[in-house]
C-alpha positions in Angstrom: 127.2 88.5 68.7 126.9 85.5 65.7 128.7 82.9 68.3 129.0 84.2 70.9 126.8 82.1 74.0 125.4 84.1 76.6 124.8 82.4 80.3 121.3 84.8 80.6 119.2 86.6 78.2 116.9 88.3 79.6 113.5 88.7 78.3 112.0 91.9 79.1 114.2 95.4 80.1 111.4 97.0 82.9 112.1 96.9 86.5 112.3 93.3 86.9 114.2 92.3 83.9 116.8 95.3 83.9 117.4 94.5 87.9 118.1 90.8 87.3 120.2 91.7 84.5 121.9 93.8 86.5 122.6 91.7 89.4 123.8 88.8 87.3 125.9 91.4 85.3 127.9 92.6 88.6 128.5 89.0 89.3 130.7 88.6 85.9 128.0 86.7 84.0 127.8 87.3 80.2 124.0 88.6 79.9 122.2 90.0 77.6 118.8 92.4 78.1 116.7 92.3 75.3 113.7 94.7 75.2 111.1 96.0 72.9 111.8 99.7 71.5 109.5 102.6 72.8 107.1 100.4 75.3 106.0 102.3 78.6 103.7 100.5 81.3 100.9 101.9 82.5 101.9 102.9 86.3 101.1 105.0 89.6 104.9 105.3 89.5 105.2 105.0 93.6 108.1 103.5 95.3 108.5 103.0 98.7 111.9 104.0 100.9 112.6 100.1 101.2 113.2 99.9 97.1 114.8 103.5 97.0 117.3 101.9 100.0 117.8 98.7 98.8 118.2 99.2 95.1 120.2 102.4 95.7 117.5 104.5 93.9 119.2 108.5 93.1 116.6 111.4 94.9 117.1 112.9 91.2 114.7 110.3 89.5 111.8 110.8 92.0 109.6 113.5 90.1 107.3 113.9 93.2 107.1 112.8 97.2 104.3 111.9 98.3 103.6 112.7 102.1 99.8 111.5 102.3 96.8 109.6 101.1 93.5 110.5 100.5 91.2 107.9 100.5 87.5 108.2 98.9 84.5 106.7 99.6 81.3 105.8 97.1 79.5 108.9 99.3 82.4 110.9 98.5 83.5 111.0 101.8 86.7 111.5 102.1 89.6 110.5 104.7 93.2 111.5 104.8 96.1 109.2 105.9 99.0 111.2 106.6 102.4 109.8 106.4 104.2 110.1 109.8 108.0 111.2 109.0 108.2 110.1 105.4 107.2 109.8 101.9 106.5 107.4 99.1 108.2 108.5 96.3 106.8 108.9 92.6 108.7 108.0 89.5 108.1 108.5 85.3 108.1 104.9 84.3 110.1 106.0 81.0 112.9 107.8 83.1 113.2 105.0 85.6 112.9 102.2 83.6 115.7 103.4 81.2 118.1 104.3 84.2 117.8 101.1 85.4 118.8 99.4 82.4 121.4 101.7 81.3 122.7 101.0 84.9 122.9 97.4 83.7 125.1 98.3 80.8 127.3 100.2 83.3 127.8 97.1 84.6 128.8 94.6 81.8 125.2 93.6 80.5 124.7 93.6 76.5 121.4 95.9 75.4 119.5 94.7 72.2 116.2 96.4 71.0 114.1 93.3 69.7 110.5 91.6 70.2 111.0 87.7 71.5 109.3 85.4 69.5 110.6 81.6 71.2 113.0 79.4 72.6 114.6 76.9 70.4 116.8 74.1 71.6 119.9 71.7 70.6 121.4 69.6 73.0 122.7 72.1 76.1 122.4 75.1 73.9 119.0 77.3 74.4 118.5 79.8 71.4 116.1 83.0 72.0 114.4 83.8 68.7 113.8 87.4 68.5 112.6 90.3 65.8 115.1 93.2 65.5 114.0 96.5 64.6 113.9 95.9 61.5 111.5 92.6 61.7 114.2 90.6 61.2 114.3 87.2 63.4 118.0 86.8 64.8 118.5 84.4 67.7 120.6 84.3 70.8 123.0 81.6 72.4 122.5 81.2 76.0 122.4 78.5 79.0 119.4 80.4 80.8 116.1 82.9 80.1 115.1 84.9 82.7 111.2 85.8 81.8 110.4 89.2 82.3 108.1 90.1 79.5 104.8 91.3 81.2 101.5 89.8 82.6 100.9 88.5 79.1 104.7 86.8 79.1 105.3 84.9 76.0 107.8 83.2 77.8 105.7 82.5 80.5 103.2 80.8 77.8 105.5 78.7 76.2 107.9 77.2 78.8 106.0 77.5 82.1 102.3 78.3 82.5 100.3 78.5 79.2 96.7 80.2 81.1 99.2 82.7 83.0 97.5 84.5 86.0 94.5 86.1 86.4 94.6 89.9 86.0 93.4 93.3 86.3 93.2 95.2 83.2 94.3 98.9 84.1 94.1 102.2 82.0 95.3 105.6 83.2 95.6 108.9 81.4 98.9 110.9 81.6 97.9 115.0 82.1 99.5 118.2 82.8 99.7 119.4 86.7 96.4 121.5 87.2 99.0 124.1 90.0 97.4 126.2 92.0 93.9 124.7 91.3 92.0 125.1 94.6 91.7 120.6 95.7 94.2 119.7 94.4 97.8 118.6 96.3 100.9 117.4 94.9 102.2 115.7 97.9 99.0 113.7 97.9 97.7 110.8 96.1 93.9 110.2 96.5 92.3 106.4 95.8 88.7 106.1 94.7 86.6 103.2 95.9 83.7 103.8 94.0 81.9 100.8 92.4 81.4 103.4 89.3 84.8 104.1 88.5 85.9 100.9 89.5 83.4 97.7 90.8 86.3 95.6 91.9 89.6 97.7 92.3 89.9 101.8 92.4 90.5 104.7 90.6 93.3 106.9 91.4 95.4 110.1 90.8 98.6 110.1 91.2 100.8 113.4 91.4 104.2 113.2 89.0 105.4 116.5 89.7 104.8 118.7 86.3 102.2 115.6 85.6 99.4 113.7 86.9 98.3 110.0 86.3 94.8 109.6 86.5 93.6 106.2 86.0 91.2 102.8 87.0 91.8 99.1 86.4 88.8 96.1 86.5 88.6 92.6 86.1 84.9 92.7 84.6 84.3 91.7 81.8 82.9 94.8 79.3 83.5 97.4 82.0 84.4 100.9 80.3 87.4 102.3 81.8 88.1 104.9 79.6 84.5 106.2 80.4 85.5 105.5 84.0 88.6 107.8 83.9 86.7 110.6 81.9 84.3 110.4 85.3 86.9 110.4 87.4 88.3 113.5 85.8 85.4 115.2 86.3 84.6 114.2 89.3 88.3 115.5 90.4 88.0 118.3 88.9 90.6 117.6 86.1 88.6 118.1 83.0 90.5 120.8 81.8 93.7 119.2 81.6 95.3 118.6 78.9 95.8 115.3 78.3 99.6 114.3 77.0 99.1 110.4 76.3 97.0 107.3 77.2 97.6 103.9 78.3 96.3 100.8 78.9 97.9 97.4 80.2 96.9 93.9 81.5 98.2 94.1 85.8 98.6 90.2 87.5 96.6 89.9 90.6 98.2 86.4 91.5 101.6 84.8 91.6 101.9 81.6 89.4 102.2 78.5 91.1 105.5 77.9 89.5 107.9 80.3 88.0 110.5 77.5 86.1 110.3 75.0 83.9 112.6 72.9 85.6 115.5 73.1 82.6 116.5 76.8 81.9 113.8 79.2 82.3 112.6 81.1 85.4 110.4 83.9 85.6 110.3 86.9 87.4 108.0 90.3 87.8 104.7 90.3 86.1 105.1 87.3 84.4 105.8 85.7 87.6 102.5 87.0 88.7 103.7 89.6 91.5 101.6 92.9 91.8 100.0 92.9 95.0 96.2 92.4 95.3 94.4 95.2 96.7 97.0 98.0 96.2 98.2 97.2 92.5 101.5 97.9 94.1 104.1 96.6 91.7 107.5 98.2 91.3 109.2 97.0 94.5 107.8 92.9 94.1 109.5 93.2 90.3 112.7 94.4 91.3 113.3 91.9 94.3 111.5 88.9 92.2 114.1 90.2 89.0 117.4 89.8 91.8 115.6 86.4 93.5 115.3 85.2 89.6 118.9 85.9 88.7 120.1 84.6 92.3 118.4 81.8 91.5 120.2 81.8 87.9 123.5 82.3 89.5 123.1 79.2 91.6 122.4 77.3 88.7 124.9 78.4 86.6 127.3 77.3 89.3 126.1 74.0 90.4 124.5 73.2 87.2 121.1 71.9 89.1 118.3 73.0 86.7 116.4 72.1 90.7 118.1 76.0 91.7 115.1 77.8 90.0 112.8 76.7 91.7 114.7 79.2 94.6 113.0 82.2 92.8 109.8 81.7 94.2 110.4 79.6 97.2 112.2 82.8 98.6 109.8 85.7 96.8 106.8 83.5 99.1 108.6 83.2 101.9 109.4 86.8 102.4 106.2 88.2 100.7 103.6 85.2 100.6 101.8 86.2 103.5 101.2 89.9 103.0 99.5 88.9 99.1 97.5 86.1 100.9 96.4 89.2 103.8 95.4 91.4 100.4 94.1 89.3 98.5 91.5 88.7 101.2 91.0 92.2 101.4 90.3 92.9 97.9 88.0 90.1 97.6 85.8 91.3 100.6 86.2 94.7 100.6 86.2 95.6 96.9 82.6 93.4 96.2 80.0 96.1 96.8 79.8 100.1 97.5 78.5 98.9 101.2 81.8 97.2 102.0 83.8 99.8 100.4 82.2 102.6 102.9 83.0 100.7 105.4 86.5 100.0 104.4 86.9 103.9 103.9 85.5 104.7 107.6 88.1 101.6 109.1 90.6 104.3 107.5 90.2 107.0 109.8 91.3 105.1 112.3 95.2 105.4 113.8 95.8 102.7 114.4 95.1 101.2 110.9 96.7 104.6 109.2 99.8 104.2 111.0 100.5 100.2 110.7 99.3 100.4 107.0 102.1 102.7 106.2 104.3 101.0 108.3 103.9 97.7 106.3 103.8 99.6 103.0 107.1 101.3 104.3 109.2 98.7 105.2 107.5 95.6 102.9 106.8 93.6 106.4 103.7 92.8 108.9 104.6 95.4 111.5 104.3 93.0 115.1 106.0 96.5 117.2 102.5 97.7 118.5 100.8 93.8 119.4 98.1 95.8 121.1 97.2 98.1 118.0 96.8 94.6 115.9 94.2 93.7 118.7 92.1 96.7 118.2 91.6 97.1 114.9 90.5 93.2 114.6 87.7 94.1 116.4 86.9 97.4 114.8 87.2 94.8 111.5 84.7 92.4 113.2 82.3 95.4 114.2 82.2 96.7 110.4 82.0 93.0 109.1 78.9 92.7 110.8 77.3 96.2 109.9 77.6 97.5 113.7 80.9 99.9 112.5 80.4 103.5 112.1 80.5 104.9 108.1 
């Protein structure tokens, strides 16, 4: 490639790098993906039916499908949330990731294995500094970056934010299926709200067919969560599990004020900031924030206005602003204190709630079909906000 200039690199090959990459590799653009060797996230795995539709998702990838939540209270009460007609489906983060970029090859985009390092520039040409495998630094020719390198971006850091956004620090535990145990369901993923696995997010376990994910995330300072997720464990009954591997990543619980750097970088995914508050739910906001990014990209590379990056986030807010503003509200009330997360638990049992949340999660919109549901369960919220609401 000594030469040869790209119009993208992309930085970063997991959901929302490879899907930019491909989007900008079916419109004829020369693009390359570059992407550390051997990294996998740290991830529930679930996907809803609005990415497996619009990003033409095969049934083969999905290793389970889920068809109900269990949600768990500090008292160990316990509520299920049954999904009406569908399923959320569950994925390997090292199987889907690599289909999605090999689809991006099947397409025309260039793969190199490499760690970035920085941008260089000279005059209208951008050069990506990278390490091979072989801890060699090469560099790339290109016009634009797309950052897609993870909540602790590099790219991010050097062109466009240098704090980056705050974040949840997550750690799961990947384990054999316990089958047949007597509890346990693999069509059901149970949440923990439990101020001792986690005292500002949850615990969960996650069914992936022949494996489990068992894991917490926590913004506190000092908090132990691999002590967490041995509790957890226990207290599901999973002790005897044999453990296959652990991880642990940083998770962004707020998108960055700006996502460019007005010249020829725009981010997209977790270094954009986009995991939704509350649910940690990730996948789907990286995909659609990797094709806004190289939309975006494509507009620029056309018009030649540095000003069409900026379209990234201005359409990513538009579309998905107001559900992260509605969570992040949640999570700051709700999550505070084992009180408020009883309470939250017991607003779960109601129908209403179950059947609009799963709606929204569903189809990625504020469900308005059923105006006088919204009306009830505002004042079931105001009943439990003022300690008058049955737990």
């Amino acid at each position: 490639m000594t030469g040869q200039r790209f119009d993208v690199v992309v930085v970063g090959g997991g959901p929302s790098g490879a899907t930019a990459a491909d989007v900008l590799a079916r419109a004829g653009k020369a693009v390359v993906l570059l992407d550390k060797a051997g990294r996998i996230k740290p991830c529930g795995g679930a996907i809803p039916p609005r990415l497996i539709k619009d990003f033409e998702i095969p049934d083969a990838l999905l290793c389970a499908k889920i068809r109900s939540a269990r949600m768990v209270s500090p008292r160990q009460k316990t509520v299920d949330m049954p999904i009406d007609g569908g399923f959320v489906g569950m994925v390997n983060r090292e199987q889907f990731d690599e289909f999605l970029r090999e689809r991006a090859k099947s397409h025309g985009a260039t793969r190199v294995t490499g760690a970035y390092e920085r941008l260089s520039r000279e005059g209208d040409v951008t050069r990506v500094h990278f390490l091979d495998e072989a801890g060699v630094e090469q560099t790339l020719e290109t016009r634009l970056v797309v950052g897609a390198d993870g909540a602790l971006s590099k790219v991010a850091r050097q062109e466009v934010d240098a704090e980056g956004p705050p974040c949840v620090f997550a750690f799961h535990e990947i384990i054999e299926a316990p089958r047949g145990q007597p509890g346990f369901d693999g069509s059901r993923c149970d949440v923990i709200y439990d101020g001792k696995i986690s005292p500002d997010f949850y615990g969960w376990v996650f069914p992936h067919g022949n494996t489990v994910s068992v894991g917490s995330g926590s913004a506190q300072q000092g908090f132990k969560l691999r002590q967490s997720v041995t509790d957890l464990r226990s207290q599901a009954g999973l002790t005897g599990a044999r453990t296959l591997r652990r991880e642990g990543a940083p998770i962004p619980m707020k998108p960055l004020s700006r996502w460019d750097n007005g010249r020829d970088v725009v981010l997209a995914g977790d270094a954009a900031g986009v995991v939704a508050p509350a649910s940690g739910e990730g996948i789907y906001y990286a995909m659609v924030g990797g094709q806004l990014a190289a939309e975006a990209a494509l507009e620029c590379l056309s018009t030649g206005k540095a000003t069409a990056l900026k379209l990234a986030r201005k359409r990513f807010m538009k579309a998905h602003g107001r559900v992260f503003w509605i969570l992040g509200i949640m999570q700051y009330f709700w999550y505070s204190s084992d009180k408020r997360r009883e309470r939250f638990v017991a607003i779960c049992e109601d129908k209403d709630v179950q059947y609009l949340t799963w709606q929204a999660y569903m189809t990625k919109e504020l469900f308005r079909a059923r105006p006088t549901a919204h009306v009830r369960i505002f004042f079931k919220d105001m009943a439990h906000l003022f300690g008058i609401g049955t737990t």
